[in-house]
Structure formats: C-alpha cells, structure tokens
matplotlib code that plots the C-alpha trace (Angstrom):
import matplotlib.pyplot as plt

x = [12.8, 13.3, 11.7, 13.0, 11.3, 8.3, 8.6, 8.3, 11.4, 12.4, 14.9, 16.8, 16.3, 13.9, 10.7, 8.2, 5.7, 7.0, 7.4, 4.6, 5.6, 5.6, 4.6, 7.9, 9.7, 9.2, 10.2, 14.0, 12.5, 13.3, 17.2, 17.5, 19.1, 18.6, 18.1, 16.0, 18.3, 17.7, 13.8, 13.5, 15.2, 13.3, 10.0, 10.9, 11.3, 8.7, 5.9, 7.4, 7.4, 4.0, 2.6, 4.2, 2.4, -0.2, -0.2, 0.6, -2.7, -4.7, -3.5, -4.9, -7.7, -7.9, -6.7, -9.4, -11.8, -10.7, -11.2, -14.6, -14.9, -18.1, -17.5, -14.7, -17.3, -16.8, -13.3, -12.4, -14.7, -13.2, -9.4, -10.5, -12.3, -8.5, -7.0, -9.1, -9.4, -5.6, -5.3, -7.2, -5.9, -2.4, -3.8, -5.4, -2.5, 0.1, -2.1, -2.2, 1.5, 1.8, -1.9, -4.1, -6.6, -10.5, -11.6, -15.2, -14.3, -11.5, -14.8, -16.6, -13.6, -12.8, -14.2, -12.2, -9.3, -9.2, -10.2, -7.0, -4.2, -2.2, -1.9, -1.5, 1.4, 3.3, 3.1, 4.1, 6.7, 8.0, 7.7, 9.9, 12.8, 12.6, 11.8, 9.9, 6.3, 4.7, 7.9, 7.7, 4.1, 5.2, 8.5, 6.2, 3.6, 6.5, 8.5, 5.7, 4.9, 8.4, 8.4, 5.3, 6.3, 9.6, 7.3, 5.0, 7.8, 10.1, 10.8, 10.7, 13.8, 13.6, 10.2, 7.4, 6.0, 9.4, 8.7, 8.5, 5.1, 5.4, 3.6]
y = [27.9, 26.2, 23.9, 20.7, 18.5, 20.3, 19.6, 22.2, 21.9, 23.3, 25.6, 22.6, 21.3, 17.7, 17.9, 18.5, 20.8, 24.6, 26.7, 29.6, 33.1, 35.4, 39.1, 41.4, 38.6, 35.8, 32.5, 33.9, 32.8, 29.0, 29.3, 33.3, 34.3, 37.2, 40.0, 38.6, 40.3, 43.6, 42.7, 42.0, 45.5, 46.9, 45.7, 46.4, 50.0, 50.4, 49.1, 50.7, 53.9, 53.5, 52.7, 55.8, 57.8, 56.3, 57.1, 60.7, 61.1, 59.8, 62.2, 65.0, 63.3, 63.6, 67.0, 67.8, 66.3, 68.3, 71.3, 70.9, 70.5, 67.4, 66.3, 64.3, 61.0, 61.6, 61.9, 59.3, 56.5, 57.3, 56.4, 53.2, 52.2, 52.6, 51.1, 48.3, 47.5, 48.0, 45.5, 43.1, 43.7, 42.9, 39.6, 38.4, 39.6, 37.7, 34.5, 34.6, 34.1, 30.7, 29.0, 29.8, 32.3, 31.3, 32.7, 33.6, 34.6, 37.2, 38.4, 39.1, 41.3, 43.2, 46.7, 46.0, 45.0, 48.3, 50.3, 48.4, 49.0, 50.3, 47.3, 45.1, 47.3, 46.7, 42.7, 42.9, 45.4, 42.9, 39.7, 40.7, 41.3, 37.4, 35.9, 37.1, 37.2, 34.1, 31.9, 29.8, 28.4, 28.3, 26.7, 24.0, 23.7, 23.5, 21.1, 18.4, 18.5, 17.7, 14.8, 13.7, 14.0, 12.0, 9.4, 9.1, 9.3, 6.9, 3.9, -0.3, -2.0, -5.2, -6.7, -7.2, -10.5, -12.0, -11.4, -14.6, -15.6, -16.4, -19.6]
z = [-33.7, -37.0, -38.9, -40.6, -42.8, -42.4, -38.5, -36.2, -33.7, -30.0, -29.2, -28.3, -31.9, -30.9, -32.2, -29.7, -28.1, -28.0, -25.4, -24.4, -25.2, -22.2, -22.9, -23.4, -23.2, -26.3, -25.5, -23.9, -20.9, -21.9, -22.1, -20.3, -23.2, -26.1, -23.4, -20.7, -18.2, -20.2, -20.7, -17.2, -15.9, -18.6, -17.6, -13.7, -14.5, -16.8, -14.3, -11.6, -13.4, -14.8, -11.2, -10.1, -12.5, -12.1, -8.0, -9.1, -11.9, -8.8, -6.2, -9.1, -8.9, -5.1, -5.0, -7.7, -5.0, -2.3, -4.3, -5.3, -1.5, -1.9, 1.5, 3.5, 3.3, -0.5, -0.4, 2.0, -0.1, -2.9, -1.4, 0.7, -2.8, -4.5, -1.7, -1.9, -5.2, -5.4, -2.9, -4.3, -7.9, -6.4, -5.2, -8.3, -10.2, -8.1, -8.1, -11.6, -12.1, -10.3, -11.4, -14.7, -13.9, -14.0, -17.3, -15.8, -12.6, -14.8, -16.7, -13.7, -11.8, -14.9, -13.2, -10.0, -11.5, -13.9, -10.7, -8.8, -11.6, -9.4, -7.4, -11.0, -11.9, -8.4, -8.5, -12.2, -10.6, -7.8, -9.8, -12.6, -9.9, -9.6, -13.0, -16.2, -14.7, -15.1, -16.1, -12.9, -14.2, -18.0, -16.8, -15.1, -18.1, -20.5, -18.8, -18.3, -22.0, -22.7, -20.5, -21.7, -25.4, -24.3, -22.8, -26.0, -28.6, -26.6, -29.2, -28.1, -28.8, -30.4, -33.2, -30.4, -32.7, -31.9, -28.1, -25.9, -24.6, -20.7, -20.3]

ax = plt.figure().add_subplot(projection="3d")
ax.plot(x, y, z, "-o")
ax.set_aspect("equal")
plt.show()
C-alpha cells in the first residue's frame, strides 16, 4: 500500500477503505499473491502438526491418569470432557470464519474453548486447505466497502443549478 498526497491508497492504487489483515497471511489474501500459496501450506502443516502434538501431550496426560489408577469414572470424564469441548471448539471455530463472533458470548466460552484446542487447531487445519481462514468473510466485508466507497465517491456530470426544473 502507498500513499499519495497524503491519501492512503488500495492495493489497486484508488483511494478507499483498506483491506483487513488476516493472521499469517497480511493482506495477500486480496490479490493471492506474495506467498499465500506458501502461507497457506505453511499454516496447513503447522496446525496440523501442532494438533498432533497436542493429541500426543494429552494421551501422556491419560496415560498419567491410568497410572495413578483414580478410577475408570475418572478417566473416562476426563476424555468425554476433551471430546466435547473439542467438539464444540471446532464448531465455534468454524463459525467464526464465515460471521463475526459475539464478543460476549467469546468472553464467556474462553475455558471451553482452551479446554477444546484441539478441535480449534483442526478447523484452522481444514479451512486453510480451501482459503486463508477467514478470507471468505473479509473477502465479503472488503468487497461491500468498496462498492460503497464507489457509490459515495461517484461524481454528477453536468452544474446541478443549471438543471431543468420539471414543471
């Protein structure tokens, strides 16, 4: 982006409203260019691989429980809790690429969602082997501004004094 005149200016090079930057990926999500293939392998494998770890610390963590042998009602609450928070974690995660998430209702599931990473990382995972997570709703967001700018900015031909008065 450059500026002119003092004017900040679009990729395109019209003044206008600017596009969002996505995390790990800028604003190459506008034109696909300057590495978003790369940034979107790049983020594929990283979640994947951090969601794989992630499944691997937890399966310590069960092993762990089995050894201090607490019970199997213990053991089997604690993976239907993971499981379920995953779940839902996925969910929210997912919805939040295509609408803005409520800010309140993000506050309150904080504890679930940090329970559920696991689930976060695996839509972040599938989504980027589509588009940069979250483009669809920027693209959308980005795209109305522009044609809202366009509408606002659009000059009138002619001197409207000199306009003819129906009678």
């Amino acid at each position: 982006m450059s500026e002119k005149n003092g004017t900040p200016t679009t990729p395109a090079g019209s003044t206008g409203p600017r596009p969002e930057p996505l995390r790990f990926f800028g604003t190459t999500w506008v034109d696909h260019d300057n590495g978003y293939t790369a940034r979107r392998i790049a983020v594929s494998a990283g979640s994947l691989a951090t969601a794989t770890i992630s499944c691997l610390v937890l399966r310590f963590a069960y092993e762990g429980l089995q050894l201090s042998d607490i019970g199997g009602f213990v053991t089997v609450l604690m993976v239907v809790m993971f499981a379920i928070c995953s779940a839902l974690a996925y969910r929210h995660t997912w919805d939040g690429f295509g609408k803005r998430p409520d800010l309140d209702r993000q506050a309150s599931l904080r504890g679930l969602l940090a329970i559920g990473f696991v689930g976060s990382l695996l839509a972040y995972f599938f989504r980027s082997l589509a588009e940069a997570p979250g483009e669809k709703l920027h693209r959308e967001e980005y795209e109305t501004a522009r044609k809202q700018h366009e509408s606002r900015t659009t000059r009138r031909t002619g001197n409207p004094s000199k306009k003819r008065r129906r009678s």
